[in-house]
Structure formats: structure tokens, C-alpha cells
C-alpha positions as CSV (number, residue, x, y, z in Angstrom):
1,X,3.8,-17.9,12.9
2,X,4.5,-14.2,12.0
3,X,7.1,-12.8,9.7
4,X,9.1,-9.9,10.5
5,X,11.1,-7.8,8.7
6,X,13.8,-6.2,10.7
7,X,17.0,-3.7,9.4
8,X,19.3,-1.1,10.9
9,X,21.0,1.6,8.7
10,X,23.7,4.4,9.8
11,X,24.6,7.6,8.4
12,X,28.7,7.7,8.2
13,X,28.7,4.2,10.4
14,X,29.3,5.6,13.4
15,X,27.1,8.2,12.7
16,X,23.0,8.9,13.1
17,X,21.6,5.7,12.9
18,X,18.1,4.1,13.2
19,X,16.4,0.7,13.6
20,X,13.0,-1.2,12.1
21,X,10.8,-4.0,12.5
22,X,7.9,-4.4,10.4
23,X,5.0,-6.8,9.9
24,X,2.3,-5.2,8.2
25,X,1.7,-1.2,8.3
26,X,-0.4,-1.6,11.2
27,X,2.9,-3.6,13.0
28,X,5.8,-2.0,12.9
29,X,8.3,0.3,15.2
30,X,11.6,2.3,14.5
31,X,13.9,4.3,16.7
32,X,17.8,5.3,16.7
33,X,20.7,7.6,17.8
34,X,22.0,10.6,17.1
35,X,25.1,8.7,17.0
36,X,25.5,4.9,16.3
37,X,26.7,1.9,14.1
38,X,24.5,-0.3,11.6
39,X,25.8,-3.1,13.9
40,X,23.6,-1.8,16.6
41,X,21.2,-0.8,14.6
42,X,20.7,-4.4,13.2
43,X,20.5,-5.5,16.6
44,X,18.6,-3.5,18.1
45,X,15.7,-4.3,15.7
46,X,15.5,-7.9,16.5
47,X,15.9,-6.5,20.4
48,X,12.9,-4.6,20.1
49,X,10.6,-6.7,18.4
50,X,11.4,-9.1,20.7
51,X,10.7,-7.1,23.4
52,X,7.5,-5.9,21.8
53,X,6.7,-9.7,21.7
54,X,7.9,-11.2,24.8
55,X,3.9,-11.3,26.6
56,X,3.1,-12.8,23.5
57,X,2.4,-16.6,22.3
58,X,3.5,-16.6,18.8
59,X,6.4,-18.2,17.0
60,X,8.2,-15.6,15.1
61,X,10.2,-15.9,11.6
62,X,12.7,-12.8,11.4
63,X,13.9,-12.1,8.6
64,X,17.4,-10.1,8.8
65,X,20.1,-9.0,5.7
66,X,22.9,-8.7,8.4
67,X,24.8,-12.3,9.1
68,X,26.2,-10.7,11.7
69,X,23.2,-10.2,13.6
70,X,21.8,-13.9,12.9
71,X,25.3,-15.4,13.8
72,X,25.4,-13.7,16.4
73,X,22.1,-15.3,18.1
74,X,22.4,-18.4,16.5
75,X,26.0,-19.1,16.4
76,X,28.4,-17.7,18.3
77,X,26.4,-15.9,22.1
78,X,26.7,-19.6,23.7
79,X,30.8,-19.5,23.6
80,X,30.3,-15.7,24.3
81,X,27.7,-16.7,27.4
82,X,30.3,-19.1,28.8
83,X,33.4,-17.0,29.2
84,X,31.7,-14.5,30.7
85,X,30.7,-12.3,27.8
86,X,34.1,-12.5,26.1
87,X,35.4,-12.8,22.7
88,X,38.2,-16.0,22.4
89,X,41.2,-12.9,22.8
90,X,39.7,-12.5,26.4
91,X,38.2,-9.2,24.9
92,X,35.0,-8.1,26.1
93,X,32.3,-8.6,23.2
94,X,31.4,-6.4,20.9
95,X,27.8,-4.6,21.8
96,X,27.7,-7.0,24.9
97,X,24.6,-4.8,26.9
98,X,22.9,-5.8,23.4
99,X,24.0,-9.5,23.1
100,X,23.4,-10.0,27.1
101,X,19.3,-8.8,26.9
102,X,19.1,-10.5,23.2
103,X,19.8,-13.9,25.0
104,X,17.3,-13.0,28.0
105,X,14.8,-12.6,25.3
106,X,15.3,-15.7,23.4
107,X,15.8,-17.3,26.5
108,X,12.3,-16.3,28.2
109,X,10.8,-17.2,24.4
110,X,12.7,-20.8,24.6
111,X,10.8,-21.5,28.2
112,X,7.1,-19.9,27.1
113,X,7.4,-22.3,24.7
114,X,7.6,-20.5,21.5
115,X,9.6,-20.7,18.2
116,X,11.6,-18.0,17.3
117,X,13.6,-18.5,13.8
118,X,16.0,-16.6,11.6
119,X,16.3,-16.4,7.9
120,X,19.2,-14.3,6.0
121,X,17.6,-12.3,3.0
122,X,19.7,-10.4,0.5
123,X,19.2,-6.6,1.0
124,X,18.1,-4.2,-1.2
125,X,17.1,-7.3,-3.4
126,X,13.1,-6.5,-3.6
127,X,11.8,-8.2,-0.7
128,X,8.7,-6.4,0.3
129,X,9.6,-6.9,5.1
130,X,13.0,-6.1,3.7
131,X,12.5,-2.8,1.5
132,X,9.7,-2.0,4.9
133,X,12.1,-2.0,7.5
134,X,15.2,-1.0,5.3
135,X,13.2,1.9,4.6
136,X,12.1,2.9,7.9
137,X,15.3,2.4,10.1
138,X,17.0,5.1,7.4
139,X,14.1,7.5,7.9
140,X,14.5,7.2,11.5
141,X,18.6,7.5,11.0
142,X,18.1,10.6,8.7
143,X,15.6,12.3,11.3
144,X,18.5,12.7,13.7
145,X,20.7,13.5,11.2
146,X,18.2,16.7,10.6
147,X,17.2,17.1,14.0
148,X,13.3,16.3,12.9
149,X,10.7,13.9,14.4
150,X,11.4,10.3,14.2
151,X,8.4,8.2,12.8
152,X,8.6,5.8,15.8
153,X,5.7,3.5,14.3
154,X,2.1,2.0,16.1
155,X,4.1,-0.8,17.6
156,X,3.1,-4.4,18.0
157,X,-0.7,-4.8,17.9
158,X,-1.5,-8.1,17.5
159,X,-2.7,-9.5,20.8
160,X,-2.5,-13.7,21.2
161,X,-3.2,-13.5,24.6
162,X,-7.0,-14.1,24.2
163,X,-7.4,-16.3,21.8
164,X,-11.5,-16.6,21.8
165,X,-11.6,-13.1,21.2
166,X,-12.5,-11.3,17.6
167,X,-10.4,-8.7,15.6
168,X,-11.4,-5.9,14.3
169,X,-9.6,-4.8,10.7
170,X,-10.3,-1.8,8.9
171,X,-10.0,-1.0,5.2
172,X,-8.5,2.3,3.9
173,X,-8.8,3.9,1.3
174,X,-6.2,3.5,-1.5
175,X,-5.0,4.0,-4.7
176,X,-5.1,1.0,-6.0
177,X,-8.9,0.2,-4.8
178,X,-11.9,2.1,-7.3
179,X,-12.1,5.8,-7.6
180,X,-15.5,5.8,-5.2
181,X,-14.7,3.8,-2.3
182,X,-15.6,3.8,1.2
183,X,-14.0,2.8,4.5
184,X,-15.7,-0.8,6.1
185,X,-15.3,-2.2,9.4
186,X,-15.7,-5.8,10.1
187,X,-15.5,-8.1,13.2
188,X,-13.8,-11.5,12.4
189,X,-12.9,-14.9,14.2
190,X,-9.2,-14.1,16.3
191,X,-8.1,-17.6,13.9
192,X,-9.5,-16.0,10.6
193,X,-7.9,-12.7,11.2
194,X,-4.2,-14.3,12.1
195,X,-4.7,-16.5,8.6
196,X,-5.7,-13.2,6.5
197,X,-2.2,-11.4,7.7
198,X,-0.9,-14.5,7.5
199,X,-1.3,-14.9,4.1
200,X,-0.5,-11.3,3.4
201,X,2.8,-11.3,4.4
202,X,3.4,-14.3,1.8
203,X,1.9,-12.2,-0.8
204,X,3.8,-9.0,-0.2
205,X,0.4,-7.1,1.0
206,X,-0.8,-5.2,4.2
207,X,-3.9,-7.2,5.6
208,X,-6.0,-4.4,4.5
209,X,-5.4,-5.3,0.7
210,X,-5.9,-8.8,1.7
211,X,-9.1,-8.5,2.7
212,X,-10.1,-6.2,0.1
213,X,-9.0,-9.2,-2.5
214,X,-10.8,-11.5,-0.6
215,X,-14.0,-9.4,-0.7
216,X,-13.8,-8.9,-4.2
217,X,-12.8,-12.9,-5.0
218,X,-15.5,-13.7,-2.5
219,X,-18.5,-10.7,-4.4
220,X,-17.3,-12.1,-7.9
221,X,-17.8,-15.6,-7.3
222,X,-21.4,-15.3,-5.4
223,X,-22.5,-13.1,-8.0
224,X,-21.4,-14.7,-10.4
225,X,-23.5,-18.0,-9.2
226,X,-26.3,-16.2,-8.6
227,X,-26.7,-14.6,-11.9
């Protein structure tokens, strides 16, 4: 199961306006318009992760501060599928060329088998996916406002699709490690490295700082033994 932080944020709503999903720092992709709502922005986060995801075999958590957004998936696009895209005043729906590929998304998820789950989050309110993609989606909103390059992100780089394979995770440097450190590459077990980001994302951490921790835990306690 992965977590996901997603988040839109516009400049004057209508007005520049960005989008964000984030995982981890080595997972995550933003975008927007010179000219937009936060509507679509909040959309268009959970649109792009998904389509980021969609060759993919995991089950996916997003975590979204817009009930609109969430209601909109959850709630309300079946009535809206049935009469033809429609609100109940015979009105066309609102963002309906975002609401009509959303459902083809979760739709194609649904038949591959995999879970895809919302949860509401309070914004602004701390949470580290949150604060991630909050962040990000106004950066990217404020870079069209200034006419500047928008930090678009690596994108979605962790590959279920071969399972028996091993991943490779690398460990910056950082200010919170020692003064005198050095950068270490490791190959792990595909299972291993999904638990260490795993248990990252509960924490708050990137996987990088994970496995640092671990490292440490693991140096102290074998040491420590040995002594």
C-alpha cells in the first residue's frame, strides 16, 4: 500500500494555479496553468498520480484536504456517470473532461485488481504528504505567476511490475546525518525496500532517512553485543 499526498493551490482562484503528488522526495510530480482554479488543481493531482500509476500493481491511500475532490470520486461521479455527465439541474458538470478520465482511471484500477482509497486530512494542519504537496503545487502555481521554470518533479519511480527484482536506494547527504559523512549505495530485496518506504511514510521521513536510522539502530545494537 503506498500513501500519497496530493494538493492543488491557485493564485486569485481563477488565476495561476499548480498541482502535487508526493510520496517520498524521490516520488513526486507537480504541474499547472497560467490560469486555473484550486478545484482543478485538486483534481488534477489525484488525475496525475493516477495516471503515473495506472501500469502499476499497488493499492494506493491518497490523502486529499479538498472534500470536494474525494466526494467527487467517492460520492457523487456515479449519478453524474448516469445522466450523461450532468448535474441534477440538467447542467453539464463542473470540470467534466476531469471527472470523465478520473473515472476511467479508477475504473481500469477497480478491474486490475487494485485498491485505491481516500482519506480527508485537514490542511495546513502539520501533516508531513500534506505540507509536501501543499508546498509544491504553490511553487508550481507561483512559477507561472513569474513566468519561471516549474519544478515538475522525478515522477513515479517505484516499479511493482517485477516483483523478483532488487532496488537500489541511495543515501544523501544531510544535515541532520554527522558532519563527515559519505554517500552509500545498497542493493536490497524489491519486499524489503517497499517495507523501508513503507514505514517512512508513517514516520514522516524520506526512505533515505529510514535507512540511515535503520543502519544506525542496526551498528548500535551489533556493536553493542559484540563489545
Amino acid at each position: 500500500m503506498l500513501t500519497v499526498g496530493v494538493d492543488g493551490s491557485a493564485l486569485g482562484n481563477p488565476g495561476p494555479a499548480g498541482w502535487a503528488w508526493y510520496i517520498d522526495d524521490s516520488n513526486w510530480a507537480a504541474g499547472g496553468w497560467e490560469n486555473s482554479t484550486n478545484n482543478r488543481g485538486e483534481l488534477s493531482a489525484i488525475l496525475e498520480f493516477l495516471e503515473a500509476t495506472k501500469d502499476t500493481t499497488h493499492d494506493v491511500s491518497i490523502l486529499a484536504d479538498s472534500q470536494y475532490a474525494i466526494n467527487s470520486i467517492t460520492k457523487w461521479m456515479p449519478g453524474w456517470k448516469r445522466k450523461g455527465w450532468k448535474k441534477s439541474d440538467g447542467k453539464p458538470v463542473n470540470n467534466q473532461d476531469l471527472m470523465i478520465r478520473l473515472d476511467e482511471l479508477m475504473t481500469t484500477a477497480k478491474a486490475a485488481g487494485r485498491t485505491i482509497t481516500f482519506e480527508w486530512v485537514r490542511g495546513h494542519s502539520g501533516h508531513p504528504l500534506n505540507e509536501a504537496a501543499d508546498s509544491r503545487a504553490n511553487a508550481a502555481a507561483k512559477a507561472f505567476q513569474s513566468g519561471t521554470t516549474v519544478a515538475a518533479g522525478p515522477g513515479f519511480n517505484l516499479d511493482n511490475t517485477e516483483p523478483d527484482t532488487v532496488e537500489s536506494i541511495t543515501m544523501p547527504e544531510s544535515s541532520a546525518k554527522p558532519r563527515d559523512t559519505v554517500t552509500v549505495h545498497t542493493q536490497l530485496d524489491k519486499d524489503l525496500a517497499d517495507t523501508i518506504v513503507k514505514r517512512a511514510q508513517q514516520r514522516g521521513a524520506t526512505p533515505h532517512e529510514e535507512l540511515a536510522r535503520l543502519i544506525q539502530a542496526g551498528m548500535d545494537s551489533a556493536y553493542t553485543t559484540n563489545e
